[in-house]
DSSP file (Angstrom, degrees, kcal/mol; ACC not computed):
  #  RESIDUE AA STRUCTURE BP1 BP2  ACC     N-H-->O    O-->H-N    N-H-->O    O-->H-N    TCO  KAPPA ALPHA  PHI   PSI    X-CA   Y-CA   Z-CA
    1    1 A X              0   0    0      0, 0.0     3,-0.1     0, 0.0    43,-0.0   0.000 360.0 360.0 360.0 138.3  -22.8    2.4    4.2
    2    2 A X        -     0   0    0      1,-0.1    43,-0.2     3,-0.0     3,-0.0  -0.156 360.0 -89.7 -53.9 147.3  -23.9    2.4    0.6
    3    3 A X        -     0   0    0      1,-0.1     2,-0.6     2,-0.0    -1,-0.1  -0.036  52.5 -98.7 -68.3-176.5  -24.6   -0.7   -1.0
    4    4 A X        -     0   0    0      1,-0.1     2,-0.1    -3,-0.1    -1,-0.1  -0.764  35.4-113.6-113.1 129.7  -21.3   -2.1   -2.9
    5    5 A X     >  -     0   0    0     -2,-0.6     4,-3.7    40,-0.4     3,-0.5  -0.281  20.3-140.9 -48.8 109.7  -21.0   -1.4   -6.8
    6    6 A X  H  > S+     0   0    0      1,-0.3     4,-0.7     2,-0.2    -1,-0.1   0.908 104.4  44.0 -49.1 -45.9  -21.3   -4.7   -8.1
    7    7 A X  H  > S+     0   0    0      1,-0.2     4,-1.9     2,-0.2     3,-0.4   0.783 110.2  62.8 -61.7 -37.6  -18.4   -3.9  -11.1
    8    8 A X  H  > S+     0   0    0     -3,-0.5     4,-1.6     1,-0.3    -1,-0.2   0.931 105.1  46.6 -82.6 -46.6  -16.3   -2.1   -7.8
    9    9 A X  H  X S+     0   0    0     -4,-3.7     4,-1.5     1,-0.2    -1,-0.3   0.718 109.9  53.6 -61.4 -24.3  -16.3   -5.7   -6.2
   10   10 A X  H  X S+     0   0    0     -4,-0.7     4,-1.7    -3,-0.4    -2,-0.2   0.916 108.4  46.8 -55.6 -64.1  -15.2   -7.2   -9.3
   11   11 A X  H  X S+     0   0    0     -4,-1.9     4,-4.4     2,-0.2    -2,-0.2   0.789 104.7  54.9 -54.8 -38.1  -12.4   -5.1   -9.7
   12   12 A X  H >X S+     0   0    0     -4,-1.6     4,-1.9     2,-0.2     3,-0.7   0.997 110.4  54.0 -80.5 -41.2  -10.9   -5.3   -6.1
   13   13 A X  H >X S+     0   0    0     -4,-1.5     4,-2.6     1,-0.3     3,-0.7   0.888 112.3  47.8 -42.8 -53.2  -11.0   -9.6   -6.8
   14   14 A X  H 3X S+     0   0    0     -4,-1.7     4,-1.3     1,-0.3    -1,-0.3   0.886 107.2  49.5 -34.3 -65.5   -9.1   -8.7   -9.7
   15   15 A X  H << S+     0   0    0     -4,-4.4    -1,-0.3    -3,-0.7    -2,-0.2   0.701 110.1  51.0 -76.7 -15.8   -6.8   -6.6   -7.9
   16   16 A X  H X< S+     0   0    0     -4,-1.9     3,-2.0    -3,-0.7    -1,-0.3   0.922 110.3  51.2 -72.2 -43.0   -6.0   -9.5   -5.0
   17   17 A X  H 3< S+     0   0    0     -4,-2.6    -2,-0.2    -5,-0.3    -1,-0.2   0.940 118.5  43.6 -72.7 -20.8   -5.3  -11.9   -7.9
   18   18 A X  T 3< S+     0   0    0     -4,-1.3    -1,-0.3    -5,-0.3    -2,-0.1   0.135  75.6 160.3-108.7  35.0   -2.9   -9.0   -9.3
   19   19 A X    <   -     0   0    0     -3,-2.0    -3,-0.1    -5,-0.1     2,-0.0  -0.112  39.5-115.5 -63.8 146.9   -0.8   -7.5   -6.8
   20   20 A X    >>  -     0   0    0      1,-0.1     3,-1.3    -5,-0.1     4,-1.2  -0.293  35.7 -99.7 -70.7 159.2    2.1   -5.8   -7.2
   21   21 A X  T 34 S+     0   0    0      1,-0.3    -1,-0.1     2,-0.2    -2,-0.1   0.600 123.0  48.1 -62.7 -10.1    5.4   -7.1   -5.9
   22   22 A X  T 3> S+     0   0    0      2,-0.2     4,-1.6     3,-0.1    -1,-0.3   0.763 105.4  54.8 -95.9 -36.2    5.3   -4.9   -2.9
   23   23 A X  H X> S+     0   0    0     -3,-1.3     3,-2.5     1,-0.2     4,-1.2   0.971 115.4  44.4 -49.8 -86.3    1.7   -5.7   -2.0
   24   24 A X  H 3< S+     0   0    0     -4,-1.2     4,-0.5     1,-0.3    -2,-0.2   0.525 108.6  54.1 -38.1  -9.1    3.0   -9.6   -2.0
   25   25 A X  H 34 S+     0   0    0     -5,-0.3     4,-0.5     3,-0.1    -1,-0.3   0.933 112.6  39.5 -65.2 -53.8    5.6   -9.1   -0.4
   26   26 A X  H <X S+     0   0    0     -3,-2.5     4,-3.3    -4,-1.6     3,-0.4   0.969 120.0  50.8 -63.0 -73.3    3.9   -7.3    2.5
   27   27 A X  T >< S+     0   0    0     -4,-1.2     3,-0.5     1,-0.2     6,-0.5   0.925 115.3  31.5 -30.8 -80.8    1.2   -9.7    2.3
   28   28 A X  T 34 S+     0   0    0     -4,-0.5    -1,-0.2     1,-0.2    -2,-0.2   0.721 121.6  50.7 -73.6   2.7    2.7  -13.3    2.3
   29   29 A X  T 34 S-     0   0    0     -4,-0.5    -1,-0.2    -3,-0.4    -3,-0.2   0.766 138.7 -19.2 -96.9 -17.0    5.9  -12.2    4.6
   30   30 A X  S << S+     0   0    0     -4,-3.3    -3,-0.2    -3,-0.5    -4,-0.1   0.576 125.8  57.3-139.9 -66.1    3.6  -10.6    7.1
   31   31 A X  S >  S+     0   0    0     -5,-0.4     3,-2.2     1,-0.2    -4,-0.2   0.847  99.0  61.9 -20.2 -78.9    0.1   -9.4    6.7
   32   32 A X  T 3  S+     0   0    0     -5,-0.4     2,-0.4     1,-0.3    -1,-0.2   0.867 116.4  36.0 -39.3 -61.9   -1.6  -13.1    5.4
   33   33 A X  T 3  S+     0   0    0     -6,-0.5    -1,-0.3     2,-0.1     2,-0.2  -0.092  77.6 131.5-118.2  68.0   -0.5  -14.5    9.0
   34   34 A X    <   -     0   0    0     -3,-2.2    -3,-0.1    -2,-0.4     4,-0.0  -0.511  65.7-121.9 -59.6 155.7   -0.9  -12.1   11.3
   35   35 A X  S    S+     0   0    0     -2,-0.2     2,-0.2     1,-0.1    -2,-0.1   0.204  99.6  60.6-108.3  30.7   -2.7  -13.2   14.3
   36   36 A X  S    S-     0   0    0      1,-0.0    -2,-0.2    20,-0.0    -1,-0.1  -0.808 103.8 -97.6-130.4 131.3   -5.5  -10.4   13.9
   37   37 A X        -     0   0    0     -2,-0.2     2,-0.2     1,-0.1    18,-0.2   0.405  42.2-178.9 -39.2 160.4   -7.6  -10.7   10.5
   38   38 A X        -     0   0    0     16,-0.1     2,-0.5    -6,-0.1    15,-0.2  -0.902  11.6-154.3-166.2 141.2   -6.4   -8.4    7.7
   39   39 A X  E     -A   52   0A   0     13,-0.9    13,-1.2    -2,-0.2     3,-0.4  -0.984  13.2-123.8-136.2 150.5   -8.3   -8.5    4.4
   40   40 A X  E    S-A   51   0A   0     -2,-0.5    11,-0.3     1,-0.2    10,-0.1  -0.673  79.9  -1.9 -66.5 118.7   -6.9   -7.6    0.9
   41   41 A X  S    S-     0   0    0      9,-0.9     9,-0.2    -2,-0.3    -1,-0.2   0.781  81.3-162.8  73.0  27.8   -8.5   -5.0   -1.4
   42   42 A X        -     0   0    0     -3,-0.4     7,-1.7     6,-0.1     2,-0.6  -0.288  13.5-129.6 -73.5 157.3  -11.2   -4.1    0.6
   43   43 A X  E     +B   48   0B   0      5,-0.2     2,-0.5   -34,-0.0     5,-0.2  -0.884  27.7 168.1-146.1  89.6  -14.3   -2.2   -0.7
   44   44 A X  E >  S-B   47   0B   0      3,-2.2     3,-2.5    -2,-0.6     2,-0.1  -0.993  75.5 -64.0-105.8 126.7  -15.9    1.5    1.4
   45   45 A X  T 3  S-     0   0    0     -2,-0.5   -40,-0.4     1,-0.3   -37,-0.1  -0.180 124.5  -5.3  46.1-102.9  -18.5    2.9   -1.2
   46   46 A X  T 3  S+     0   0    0    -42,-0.1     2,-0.4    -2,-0.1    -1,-0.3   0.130 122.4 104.6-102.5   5.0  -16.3    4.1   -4.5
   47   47 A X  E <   -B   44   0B   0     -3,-2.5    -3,-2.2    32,-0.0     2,-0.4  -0.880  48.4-179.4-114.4 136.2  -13.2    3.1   -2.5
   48   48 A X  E     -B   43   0B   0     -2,-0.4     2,-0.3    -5,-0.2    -5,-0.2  -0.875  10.3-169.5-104.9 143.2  -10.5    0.2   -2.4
   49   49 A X        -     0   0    0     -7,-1.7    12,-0.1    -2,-0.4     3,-0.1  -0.854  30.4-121.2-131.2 160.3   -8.0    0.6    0.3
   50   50 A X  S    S+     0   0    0     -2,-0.3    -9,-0.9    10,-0.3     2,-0.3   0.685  90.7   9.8 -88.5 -27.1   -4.9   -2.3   -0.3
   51   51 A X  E    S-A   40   0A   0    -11,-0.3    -1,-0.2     9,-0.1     2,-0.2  -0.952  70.2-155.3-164.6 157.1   -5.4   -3.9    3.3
   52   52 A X  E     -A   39   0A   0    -13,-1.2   -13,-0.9    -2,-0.3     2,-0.8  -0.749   9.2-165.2-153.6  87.4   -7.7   -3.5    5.6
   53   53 A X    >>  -     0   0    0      5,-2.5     3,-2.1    -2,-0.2     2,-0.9  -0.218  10.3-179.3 -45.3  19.0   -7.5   -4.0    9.5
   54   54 A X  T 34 S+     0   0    0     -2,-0.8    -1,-0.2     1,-0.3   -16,-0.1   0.342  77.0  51.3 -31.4 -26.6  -11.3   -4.1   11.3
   55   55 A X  T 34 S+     0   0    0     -2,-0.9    -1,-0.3     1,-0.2    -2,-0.1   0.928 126.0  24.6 -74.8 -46.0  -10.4   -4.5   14.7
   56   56 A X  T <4 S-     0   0    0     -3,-2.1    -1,-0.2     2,-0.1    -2,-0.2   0.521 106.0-125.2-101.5   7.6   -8.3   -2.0   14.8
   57   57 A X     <  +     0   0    0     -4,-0.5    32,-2.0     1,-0.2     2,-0.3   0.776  53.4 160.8  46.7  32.1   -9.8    0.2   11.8
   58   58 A X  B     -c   89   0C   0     -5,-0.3    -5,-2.5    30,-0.3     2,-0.5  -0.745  32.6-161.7 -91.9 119.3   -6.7    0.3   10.0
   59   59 A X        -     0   0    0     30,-1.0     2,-0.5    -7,-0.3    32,-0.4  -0.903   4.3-158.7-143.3  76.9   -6.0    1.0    6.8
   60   60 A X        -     0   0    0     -2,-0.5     2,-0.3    30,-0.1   -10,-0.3  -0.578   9.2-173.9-110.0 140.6   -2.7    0.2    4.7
   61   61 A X  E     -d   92   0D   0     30,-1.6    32,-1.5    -2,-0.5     2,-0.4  -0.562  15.5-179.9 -88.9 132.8   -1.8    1.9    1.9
   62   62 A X  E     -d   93   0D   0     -2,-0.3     2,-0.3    30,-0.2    32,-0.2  -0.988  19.6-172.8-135.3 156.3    0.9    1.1   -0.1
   63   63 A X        -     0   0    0     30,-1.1    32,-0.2    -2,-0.4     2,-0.1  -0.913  11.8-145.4-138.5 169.1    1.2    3.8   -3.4
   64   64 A X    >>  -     0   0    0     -2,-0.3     3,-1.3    30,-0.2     4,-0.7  -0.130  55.1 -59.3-116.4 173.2    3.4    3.7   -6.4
   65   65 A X  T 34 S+     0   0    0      1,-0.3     3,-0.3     2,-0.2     4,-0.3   0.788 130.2  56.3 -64.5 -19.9    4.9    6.8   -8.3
   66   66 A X  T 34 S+     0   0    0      1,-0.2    -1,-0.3     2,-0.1     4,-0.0   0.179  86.3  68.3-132.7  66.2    1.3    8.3   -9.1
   67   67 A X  T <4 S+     0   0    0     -3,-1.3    -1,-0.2     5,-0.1     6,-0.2   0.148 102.6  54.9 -92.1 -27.4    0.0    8.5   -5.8
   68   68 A X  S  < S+     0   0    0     -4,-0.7    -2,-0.1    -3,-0.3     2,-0.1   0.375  87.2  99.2 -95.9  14.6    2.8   11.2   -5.7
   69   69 A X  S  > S-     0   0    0     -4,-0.3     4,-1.5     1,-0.1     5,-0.2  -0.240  93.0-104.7 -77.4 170.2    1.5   13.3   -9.0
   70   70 A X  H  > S+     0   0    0      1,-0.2     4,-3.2     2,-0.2    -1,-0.1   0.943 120.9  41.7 -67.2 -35.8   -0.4   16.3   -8.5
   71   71 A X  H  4 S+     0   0    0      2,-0.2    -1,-0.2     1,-0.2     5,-0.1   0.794 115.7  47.3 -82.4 -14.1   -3.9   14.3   -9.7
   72   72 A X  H  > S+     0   0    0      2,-0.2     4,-2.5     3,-0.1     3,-0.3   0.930 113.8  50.9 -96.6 -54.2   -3.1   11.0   -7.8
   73   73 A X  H  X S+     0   0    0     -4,-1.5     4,-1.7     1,-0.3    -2,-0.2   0.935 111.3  48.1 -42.8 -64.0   -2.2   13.2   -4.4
   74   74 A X  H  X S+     0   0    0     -4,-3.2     4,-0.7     1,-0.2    -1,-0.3   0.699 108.1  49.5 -75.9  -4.0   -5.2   15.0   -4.6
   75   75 A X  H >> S+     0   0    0     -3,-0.3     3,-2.4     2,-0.1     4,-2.3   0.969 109.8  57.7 -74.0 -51.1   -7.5   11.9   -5.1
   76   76 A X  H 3X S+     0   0    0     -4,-2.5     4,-1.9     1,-0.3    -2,-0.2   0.723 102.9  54.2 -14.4 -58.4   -5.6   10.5   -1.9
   77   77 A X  H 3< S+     0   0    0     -4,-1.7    -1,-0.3     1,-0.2    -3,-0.2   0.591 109.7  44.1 -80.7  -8.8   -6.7   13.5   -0.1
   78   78 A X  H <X S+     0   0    0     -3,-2.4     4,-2.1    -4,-0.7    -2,-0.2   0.837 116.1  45.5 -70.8 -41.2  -10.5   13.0   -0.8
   79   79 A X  H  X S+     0   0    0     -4,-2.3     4,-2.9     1,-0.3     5,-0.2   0.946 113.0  47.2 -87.5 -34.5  -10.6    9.5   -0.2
   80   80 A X  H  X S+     0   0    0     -4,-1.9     4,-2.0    -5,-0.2    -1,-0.3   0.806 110.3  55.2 -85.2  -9.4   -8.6    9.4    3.2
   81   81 A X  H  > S+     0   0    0     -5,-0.2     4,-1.3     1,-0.2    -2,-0.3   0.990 110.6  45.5 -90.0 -31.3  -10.6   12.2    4.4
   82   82 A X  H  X S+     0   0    0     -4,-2.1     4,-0.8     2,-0.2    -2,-0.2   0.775 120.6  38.6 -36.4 -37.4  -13.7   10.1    3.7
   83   83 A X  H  <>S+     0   0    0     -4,-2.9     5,-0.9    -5,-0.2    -1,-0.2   0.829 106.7  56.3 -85.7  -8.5  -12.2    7.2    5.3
   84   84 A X  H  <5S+     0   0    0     -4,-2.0     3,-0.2     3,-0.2    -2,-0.2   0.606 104.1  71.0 -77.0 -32.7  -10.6    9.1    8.0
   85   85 A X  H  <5S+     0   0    0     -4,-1.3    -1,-0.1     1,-0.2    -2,-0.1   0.835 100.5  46.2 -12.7 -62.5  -15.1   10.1    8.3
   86   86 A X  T  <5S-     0   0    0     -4,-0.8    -1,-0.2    -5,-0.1    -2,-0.2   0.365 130.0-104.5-106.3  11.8  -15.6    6.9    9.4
   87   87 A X  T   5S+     0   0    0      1,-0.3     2,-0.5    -3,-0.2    -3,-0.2   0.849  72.1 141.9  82.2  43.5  -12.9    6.9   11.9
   88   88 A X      < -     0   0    0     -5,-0.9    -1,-0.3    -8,-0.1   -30,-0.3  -0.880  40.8-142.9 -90.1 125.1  -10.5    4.7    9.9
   89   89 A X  B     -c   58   0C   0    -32,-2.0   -30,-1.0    -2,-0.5     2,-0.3  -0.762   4.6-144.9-109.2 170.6   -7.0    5.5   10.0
   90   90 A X        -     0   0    0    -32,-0.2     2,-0.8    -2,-0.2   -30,-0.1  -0.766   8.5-166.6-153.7 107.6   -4.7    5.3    7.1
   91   91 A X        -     0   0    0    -32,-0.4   -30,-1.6    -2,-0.3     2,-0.6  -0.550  19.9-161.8 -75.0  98.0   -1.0    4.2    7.4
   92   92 A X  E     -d   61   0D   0     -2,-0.8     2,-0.3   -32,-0.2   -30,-0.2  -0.811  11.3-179.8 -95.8 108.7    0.4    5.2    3.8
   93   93 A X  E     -d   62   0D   0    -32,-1.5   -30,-1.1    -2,-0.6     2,-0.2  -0.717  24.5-134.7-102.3 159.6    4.2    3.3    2.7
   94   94 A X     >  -     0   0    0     -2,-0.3     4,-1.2   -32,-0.2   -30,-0.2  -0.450  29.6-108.9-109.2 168.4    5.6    4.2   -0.7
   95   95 A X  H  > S+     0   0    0    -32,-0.2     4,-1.3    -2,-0.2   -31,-0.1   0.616 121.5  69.7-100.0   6.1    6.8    1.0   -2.4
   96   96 A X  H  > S+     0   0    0      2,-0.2     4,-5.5     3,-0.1     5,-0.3   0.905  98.2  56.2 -42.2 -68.5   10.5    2.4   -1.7
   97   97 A X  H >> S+     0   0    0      1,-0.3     4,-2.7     3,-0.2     3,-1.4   0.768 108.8  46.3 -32.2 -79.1    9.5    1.6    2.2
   98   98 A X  H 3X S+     0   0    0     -4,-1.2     4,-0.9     3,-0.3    -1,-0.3   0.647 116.5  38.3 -56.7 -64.7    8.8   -1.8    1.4
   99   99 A X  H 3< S+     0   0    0     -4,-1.3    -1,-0.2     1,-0.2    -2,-0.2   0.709 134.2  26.8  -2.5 -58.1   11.7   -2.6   -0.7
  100  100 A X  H << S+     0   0    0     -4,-5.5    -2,-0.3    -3,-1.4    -3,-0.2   0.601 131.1  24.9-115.8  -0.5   13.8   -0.7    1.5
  101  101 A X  H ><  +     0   0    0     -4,-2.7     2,-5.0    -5,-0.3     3,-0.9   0.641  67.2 138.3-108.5 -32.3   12.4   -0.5    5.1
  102  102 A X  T 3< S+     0   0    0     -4,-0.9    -4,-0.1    -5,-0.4     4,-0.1   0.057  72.7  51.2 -37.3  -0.3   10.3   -3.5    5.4
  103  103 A X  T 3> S+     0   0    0     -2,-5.0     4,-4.9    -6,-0.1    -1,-0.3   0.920 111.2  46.8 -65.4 -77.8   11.4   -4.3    8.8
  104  104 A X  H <> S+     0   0    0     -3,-0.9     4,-2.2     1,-0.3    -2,-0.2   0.743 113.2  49.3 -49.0 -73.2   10.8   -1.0    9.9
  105  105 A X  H  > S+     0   0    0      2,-0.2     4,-1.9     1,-0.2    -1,-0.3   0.821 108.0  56.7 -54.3 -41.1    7.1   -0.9    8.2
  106  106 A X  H  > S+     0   0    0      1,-0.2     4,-1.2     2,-0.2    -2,-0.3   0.882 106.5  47.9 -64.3 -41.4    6.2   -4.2    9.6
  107  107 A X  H  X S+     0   0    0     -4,-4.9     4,-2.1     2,-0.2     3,-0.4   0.981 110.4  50.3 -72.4 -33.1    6.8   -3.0   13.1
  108  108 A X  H  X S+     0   0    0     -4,-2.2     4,-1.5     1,-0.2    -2,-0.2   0.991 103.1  55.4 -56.3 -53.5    5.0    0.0   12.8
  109  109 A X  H  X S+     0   0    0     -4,-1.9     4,-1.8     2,-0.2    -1,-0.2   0.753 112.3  49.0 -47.7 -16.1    1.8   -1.4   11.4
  110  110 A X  H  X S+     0   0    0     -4,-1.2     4,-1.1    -3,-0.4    -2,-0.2   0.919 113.8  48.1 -96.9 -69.8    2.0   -3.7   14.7
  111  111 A X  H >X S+     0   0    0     -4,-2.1     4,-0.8     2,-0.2     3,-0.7   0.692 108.7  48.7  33.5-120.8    2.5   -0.7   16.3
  112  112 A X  H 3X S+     0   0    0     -4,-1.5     4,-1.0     1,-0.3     5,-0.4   0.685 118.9  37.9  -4.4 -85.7   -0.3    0.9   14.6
  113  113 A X  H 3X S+     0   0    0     -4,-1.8     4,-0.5     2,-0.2     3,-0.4   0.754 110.4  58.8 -50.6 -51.2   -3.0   -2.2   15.3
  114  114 A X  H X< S+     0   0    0     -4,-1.1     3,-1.6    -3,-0.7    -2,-0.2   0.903 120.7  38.3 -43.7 -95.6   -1.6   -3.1   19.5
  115  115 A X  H >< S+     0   0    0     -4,-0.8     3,-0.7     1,-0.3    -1,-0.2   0.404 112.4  45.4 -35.3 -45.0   -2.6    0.6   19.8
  116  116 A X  H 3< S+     0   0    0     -4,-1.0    -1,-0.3    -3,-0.4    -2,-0.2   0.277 118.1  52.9 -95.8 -13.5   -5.7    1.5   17.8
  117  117 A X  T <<        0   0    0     -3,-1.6    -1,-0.2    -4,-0.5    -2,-0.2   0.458 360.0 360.0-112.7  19.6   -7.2   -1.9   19.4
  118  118 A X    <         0   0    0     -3,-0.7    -2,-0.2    -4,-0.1    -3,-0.1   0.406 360.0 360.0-124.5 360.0   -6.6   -1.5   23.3
């Protein structure tokens, strides 16, 4: 993997200290202490993904209203087929889900990891 854009690393600390209410949510009611590692804002090449599984190579997304514009969809579809490359998978929630499923999201992403690790 390329080395990591010094300014790109900057930014994703930035973006842990500034999550949006659906990120924190996710985070401190479930992510932060799950009992396999999960890291915030994590950094492949020109890319931040919002959470980041390694054991299992997991990858959660949570997008906002313009991940669902024509220009935010089609950035979406570059970048997950690059991380999807490097055999990453990438579990996508709207920040609806989270609001209004977040039961329901949590179990899949355990789901998701129990599988993609055995």
């Amino acid at each position: 993997m390329p080395k990591l854009d010094p300014k790109l690393k900057q930014y994703s600390r930035n973006l842990r200290n500034d999550m949006t209410k659906e990120e924190k949510h996710l985070w401190y009611d479930y992510l932060k202490d799950y009992p396999v590692t999960i890291k915030r804002q994590k950094v492949f090449d020109k890319y931040i993904v919002d959470f980041y599984c390694a054991k299992a190579k997991l990858a959660i997304e949570l997008d906002g209203s313009q991940h669902y514009e024509k220009e935010g969809h089609s950035a979406d579809l570059v970048r997950d087929k690059y991380l999807s490359d490097l055999g990453i998978k990438i579990l996508r929630y709207s920040n609806y889900d989270i609001n209004k499923n977040f039961v329901a999201v949590c179990e899949e992403i355990d789901s998701c990891i129990k599988k993609r690790m055995n």
